[in-house]
C-alpha positions as a printed NumPy array, in Angstrom:
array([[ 96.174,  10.307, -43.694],
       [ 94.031,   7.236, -42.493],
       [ 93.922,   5.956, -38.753],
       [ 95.777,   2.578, -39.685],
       [ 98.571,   2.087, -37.999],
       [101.208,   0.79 , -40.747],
       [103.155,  -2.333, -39.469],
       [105.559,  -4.489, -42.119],
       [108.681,  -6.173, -42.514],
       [112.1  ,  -5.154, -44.202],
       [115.137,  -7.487, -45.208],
       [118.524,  -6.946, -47.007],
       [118.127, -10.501, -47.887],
       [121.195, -11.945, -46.227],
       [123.557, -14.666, -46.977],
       [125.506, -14.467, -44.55 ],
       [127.106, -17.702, -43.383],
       [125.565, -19.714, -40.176],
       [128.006, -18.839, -37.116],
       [128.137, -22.079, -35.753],
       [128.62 , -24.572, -38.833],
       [129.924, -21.501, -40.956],
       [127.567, -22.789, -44.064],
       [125.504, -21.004, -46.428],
       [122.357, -21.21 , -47.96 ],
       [122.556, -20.839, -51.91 ],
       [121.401, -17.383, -53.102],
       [118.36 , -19.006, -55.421],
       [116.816, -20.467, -51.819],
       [117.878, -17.485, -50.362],
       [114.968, -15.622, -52.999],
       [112.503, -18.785, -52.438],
       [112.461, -18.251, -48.275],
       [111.977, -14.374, -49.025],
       [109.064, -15.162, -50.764],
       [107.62 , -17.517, -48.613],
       [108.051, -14.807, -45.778],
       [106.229, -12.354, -47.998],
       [103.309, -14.752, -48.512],
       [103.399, -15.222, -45.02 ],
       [103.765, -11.432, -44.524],
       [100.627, -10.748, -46.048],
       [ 98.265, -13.761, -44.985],
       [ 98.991, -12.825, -41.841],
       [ 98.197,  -9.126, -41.956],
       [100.791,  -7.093, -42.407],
       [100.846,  -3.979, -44.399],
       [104.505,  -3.464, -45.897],
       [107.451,  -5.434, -46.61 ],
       [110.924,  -3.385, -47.766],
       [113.685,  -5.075, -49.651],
       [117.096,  -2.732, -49.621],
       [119.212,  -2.584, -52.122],
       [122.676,  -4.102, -51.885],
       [126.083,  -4.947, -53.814],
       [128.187,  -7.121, -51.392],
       [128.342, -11.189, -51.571],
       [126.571, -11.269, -48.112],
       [123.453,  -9.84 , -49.626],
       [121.19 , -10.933, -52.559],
       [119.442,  -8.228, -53.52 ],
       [121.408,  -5.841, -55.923],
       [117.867,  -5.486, -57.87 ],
       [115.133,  -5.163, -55.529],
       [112.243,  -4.508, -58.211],
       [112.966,  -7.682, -59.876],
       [112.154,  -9.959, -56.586],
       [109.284,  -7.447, -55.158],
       [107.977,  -8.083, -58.856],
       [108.231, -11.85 , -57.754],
       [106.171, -11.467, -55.073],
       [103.577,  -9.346, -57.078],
       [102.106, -12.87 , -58.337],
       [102.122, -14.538, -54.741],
       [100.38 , -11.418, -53.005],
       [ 96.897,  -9.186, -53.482],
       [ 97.521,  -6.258, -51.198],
       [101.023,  -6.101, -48.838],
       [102.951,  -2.702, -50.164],
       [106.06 ,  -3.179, -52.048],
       [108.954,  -1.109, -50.762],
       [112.528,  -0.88 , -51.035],
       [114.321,  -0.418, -47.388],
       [116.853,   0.981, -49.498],
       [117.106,   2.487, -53.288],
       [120.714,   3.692, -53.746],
       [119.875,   6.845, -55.366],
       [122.852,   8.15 , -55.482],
       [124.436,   5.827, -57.67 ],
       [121.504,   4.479, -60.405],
       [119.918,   7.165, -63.048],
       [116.466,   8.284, -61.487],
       [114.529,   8.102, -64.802],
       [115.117,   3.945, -64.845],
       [114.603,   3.839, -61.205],
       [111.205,   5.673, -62.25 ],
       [110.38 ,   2.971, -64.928],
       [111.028,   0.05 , -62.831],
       [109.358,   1.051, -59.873],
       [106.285,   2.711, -62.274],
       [106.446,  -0.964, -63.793],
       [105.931,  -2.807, -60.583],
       [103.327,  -0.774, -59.839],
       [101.562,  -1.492, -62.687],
       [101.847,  -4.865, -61.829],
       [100.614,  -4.749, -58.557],
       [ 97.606,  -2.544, -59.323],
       [ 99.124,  -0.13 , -57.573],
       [101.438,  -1.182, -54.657],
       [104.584,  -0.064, -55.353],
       [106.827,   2.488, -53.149],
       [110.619,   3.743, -53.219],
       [112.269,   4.338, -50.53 ],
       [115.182,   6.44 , -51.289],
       [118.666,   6.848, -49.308],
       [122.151,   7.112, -49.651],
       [122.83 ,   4.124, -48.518],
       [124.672,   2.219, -45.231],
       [127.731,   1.186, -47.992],
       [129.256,   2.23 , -50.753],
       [130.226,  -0.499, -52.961],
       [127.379,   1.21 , -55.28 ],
       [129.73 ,   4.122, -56.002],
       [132.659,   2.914, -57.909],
       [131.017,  -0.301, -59.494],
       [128.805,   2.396, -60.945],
       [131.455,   4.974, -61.981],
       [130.482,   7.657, -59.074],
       [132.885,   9.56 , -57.102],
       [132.391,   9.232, -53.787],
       [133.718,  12.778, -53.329],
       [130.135,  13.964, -54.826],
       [128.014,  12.001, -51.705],
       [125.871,  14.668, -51.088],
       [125.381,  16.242, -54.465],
       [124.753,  13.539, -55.964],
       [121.642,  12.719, -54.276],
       [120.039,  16.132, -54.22 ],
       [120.645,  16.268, -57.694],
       [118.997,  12.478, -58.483],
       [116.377,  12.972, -55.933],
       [115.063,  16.625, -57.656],
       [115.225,  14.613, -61.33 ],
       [113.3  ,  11.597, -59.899],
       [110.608,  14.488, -58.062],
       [110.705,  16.116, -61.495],
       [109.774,  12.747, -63.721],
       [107.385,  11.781, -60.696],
       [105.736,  15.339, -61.154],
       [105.18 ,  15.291, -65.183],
       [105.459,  12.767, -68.303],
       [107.333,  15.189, -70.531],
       [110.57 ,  16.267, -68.495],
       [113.   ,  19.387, -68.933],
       [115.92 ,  19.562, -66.366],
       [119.471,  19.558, -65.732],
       [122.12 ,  19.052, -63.186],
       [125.926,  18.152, -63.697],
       [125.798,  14.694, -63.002],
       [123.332,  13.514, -65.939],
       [122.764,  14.498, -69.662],
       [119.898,  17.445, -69.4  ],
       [116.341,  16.583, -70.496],
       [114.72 ,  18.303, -72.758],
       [111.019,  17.658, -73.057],
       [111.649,  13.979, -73.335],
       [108.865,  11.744, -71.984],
       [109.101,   8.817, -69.532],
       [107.234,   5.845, -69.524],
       [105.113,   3.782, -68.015],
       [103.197,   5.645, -65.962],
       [101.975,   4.097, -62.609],
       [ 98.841,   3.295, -61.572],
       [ 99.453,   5.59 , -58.196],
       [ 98.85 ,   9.043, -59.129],
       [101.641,  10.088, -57.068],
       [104.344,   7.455, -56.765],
       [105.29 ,   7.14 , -53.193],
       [108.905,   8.306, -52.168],
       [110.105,   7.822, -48.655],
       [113.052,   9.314, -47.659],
       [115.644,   7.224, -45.979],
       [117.604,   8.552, -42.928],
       [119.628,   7.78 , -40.313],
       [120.438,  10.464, -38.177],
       [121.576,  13.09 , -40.022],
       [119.33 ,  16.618, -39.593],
       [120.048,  18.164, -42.971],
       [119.079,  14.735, -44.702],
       [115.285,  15.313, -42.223],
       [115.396,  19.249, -43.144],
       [115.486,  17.664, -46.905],
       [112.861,  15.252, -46.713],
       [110.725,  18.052, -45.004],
       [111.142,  20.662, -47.11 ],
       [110.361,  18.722, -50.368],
       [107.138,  17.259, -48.442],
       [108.465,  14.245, -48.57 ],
       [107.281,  10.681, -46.067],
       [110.267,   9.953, -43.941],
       [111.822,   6.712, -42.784],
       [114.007,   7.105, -39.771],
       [116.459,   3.977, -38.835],
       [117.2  ,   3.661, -35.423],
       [119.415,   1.168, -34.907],
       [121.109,   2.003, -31.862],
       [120.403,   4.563, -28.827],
       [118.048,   4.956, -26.933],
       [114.399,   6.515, -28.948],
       [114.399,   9.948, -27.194],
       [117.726,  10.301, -28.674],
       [115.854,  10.908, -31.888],
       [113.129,  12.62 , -30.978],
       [114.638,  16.084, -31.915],
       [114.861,  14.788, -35.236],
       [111.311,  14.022, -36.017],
       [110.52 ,  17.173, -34.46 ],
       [112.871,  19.399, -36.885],
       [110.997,  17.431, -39.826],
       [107.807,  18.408, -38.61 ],
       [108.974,  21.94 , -38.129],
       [110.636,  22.076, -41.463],
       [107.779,  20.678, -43.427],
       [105.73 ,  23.574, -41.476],
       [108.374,  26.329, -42.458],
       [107.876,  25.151, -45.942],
       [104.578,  25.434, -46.534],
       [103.569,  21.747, -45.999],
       [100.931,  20.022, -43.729],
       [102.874,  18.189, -41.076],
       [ 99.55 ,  16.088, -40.192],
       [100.052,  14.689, -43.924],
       [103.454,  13.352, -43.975],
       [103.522,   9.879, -42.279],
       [107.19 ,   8.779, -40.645],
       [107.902,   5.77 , -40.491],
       [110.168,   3.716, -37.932],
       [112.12 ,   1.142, -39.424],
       [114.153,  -0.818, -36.527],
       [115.871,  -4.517, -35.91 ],
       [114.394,  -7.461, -33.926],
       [113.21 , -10.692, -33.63 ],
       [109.836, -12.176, -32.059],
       [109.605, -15.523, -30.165],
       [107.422, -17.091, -27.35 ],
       [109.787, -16.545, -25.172],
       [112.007, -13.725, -23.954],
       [115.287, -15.525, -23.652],
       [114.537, -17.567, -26.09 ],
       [114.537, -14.501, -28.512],
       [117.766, -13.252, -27.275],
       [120.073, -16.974, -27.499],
       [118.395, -16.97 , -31.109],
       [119.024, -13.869, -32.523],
       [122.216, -13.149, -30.882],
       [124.915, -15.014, -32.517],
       [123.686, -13.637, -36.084],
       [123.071, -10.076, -34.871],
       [126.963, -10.552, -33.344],
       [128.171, -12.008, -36.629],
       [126.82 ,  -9.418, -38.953],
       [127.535,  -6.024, -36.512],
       [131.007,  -7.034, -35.98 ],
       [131.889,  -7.563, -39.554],
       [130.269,  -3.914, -40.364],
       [132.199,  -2.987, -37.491],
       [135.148,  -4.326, -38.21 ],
       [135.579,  -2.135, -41.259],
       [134.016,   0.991, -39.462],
       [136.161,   0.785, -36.678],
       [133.792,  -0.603, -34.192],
       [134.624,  -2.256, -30.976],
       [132.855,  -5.674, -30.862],
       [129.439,  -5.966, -29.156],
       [129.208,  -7.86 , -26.452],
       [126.486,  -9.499, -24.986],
       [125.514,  -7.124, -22.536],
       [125.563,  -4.846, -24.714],
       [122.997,  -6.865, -27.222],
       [120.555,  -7.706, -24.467],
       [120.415,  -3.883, -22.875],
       [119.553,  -3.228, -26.616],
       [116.535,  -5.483, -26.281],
       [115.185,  -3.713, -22.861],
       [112.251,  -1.297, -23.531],
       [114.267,   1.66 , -24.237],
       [117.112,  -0.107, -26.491],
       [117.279,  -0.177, -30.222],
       [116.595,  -3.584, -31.241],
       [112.693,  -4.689, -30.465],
       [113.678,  -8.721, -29.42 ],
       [111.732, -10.671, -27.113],
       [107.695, -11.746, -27.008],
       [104.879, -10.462, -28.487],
       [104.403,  -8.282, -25.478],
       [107.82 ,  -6.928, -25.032],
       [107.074,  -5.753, -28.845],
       [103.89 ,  -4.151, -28.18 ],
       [104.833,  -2.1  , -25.55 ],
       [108.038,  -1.003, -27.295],
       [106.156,  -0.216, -30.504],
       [103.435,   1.818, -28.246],
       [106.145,   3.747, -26.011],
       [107.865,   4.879, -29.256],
       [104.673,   5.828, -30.876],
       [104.394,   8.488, -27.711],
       [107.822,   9.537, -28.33 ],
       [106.957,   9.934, -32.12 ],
       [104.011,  10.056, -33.292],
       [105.133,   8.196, -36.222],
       [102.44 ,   5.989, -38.399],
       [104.162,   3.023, -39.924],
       [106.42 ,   0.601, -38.247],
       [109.389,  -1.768, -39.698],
       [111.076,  -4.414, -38.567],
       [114.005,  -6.066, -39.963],
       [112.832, -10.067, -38.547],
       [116.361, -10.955, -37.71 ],
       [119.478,  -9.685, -38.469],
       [121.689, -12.022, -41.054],
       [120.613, -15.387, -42.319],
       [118.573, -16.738, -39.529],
       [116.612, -20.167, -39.568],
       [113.638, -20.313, -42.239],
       [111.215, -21.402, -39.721],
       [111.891, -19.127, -36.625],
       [112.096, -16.2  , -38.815],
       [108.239, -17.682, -40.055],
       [107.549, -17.922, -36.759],
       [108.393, -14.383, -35.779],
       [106.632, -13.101, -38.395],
       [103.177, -15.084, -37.726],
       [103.575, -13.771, -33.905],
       [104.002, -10.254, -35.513],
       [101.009, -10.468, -37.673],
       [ 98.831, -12.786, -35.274],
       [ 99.53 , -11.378, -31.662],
       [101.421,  -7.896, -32.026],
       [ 99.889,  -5.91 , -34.927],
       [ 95.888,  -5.944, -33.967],
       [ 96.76 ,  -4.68 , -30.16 ],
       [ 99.088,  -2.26 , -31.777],
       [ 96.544,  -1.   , -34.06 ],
       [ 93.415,  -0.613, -31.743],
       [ 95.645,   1.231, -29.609],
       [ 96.641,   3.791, -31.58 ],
       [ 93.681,   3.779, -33.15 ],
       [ 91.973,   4.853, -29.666],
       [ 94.97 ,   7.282, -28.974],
       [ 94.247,   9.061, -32.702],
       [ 90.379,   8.816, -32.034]])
């Protein structure tokens, strides 16, 4: 694994409605102001961007390869991610040719990042029973391993017709298609990713980092109990925020959208509603959501990378449809001011 420090963005591209005027943003400028931030994304030096996978009308991005394959012809070299592929509920031999596809297409750039999923509108408007949650993505995540692994494929499982030799095309440029797996908190879904060697994405999202500490030290253990080389299997953070000049600035932006989109999820989770104490102790050094300046970024990015280890960062630039131009903004500070103090740090903690 190299000594670069992985920084990048991800986005469920929202469209949610603005919580003062209650207006939206049509879904086509929705796609043109996610490609704008990738451009912007990559000019400015950062290494990943993520698009997750979603079927609700406050998201446009029910087919993530098809707008990452958008932004193969406006980019040279940012990785193209998913921040999430619903496994579960697609067929892992198309989810192989689309993403084998865009990688062909971007000479080589393409990545999946597998998961369950944080809904499940996937399930039903798919034909899946939600009662098979668990199964279903073992079972989809061994085929996709297993068509990953060789061109001519014989397997079965009860959820899909068997293969019997059949081959599956393209191939990708990549050798070795990258899968990240996707978790949240949940130790058997780390024991998984461990045990099958597999990258691993952890959201944190809430807490405090320490909290999940334990977990990225089961995968490590796991991956060791299984015969793999812990040192070779990067994690990845993947958390919420927003970057401004100014501290308070930051939090009067972000929160009314972070408000209006964890409230709804919360409302149909049984939530109580976040306050805004609650929002800006989640921006202090040892909350969740990495909000504030450049600085207040770094040092949050650094701290965790003591707690972890970990060698790839996300950050979801906003949460729900925030203004074009500060999200642009937040992403040049990103790029300009956080990333290159970020990396020679770590680079001098790894040397």
């Amino acid at each position: 694994m190299t000594n670069h420090f992985e920084l990048g963005l991800y986005t469920f591209a929202e469209l949610t409605p603005n919580p003062q005027t209650g207006e939206r943003i049509s879904p086509a400028q929705r796609l043109h102001y996610f490609l704008e931030r990738v451009e912007l994304a990559e000019q400015v030096g950062l290494d990943v961007i993520g698009l997750g996978e979603h079927h609700r009308p406050d998201f446009v991005s029910s087919a993530p390869e098809v707008i990452l394959a958008a932004a193969v012809a406006r980019t040279q070299s940012i990785r193209l991610s998913t921040a999430v592929t619903i496994l579960s509920s697609d067929d892992p031999v198309r989810v192989f040719q689309r993403f084998a596809t865009l990688d062909l297409l971007s000479n080589g750039r393409a990545e999946i990042m597998a998961g369950r999923g944080s809904f499940i509108e996937s399930f039903p408007l798919f034909g899946y029973d939600l009662n098979n949650y668990n199964e279903l993505f073992a079972e989809k995540l061994d085929l996709l391993l297993h068509v990953r692994e060789s061109e001519h494929v014989t397997w079965s499982g009860r959820h899909r017709a068997a293969l019997d030799g059949q081959g599956v095309y393209p191939r990708p440029v990549q050798d070795k298609l990258p899968i990240w797996i996707a978790v949240g908190g949940t130790p058997q879904s780390v024991v998984r990713a461990a045990s099958l060697g597999l990258p691993l994405a952890l959201a944190i999202i809430g807490g405090i980092p320490e909290q999940f500490a334990p977990l990225v030290e089961l995968y490590r253990h796991a991956a060791e109990q299984a015969g793999h080389d812990p040192a070779q299997l990067p994690v990845s953070v993947n958390s919420h925020g927003f970057i401004a000049d100014d501290r308070q600035q930051a939090l009067d932006t972000a929160f009314p959208y972070f408000e209006q989109t964890m409230n709804k999820i919360g409302r149909e989770r049984g939530w109580p509603p976040m306050t805004r104490a609650q929002f800006d102790a989640s921006g202090t050094l040892r909350g969740a959501n990495f909000i504030g300046t450049p600085d207040d970024v770094i040092e949050k990015i650094l701290l965790q990378h003591e707690i972890f280890g970990h060698q790839r960062f996300l950050m979801m630039m906003g949460v729900g449809t925030m203004p074009h131009q500060q999200v642009m903004h937040g992403i040049e500070l990103f790029g300009t001011k956080v990333a290159p103090v970020v990396r020679a740090e770590i680079a001098r903690r790894n040397a």
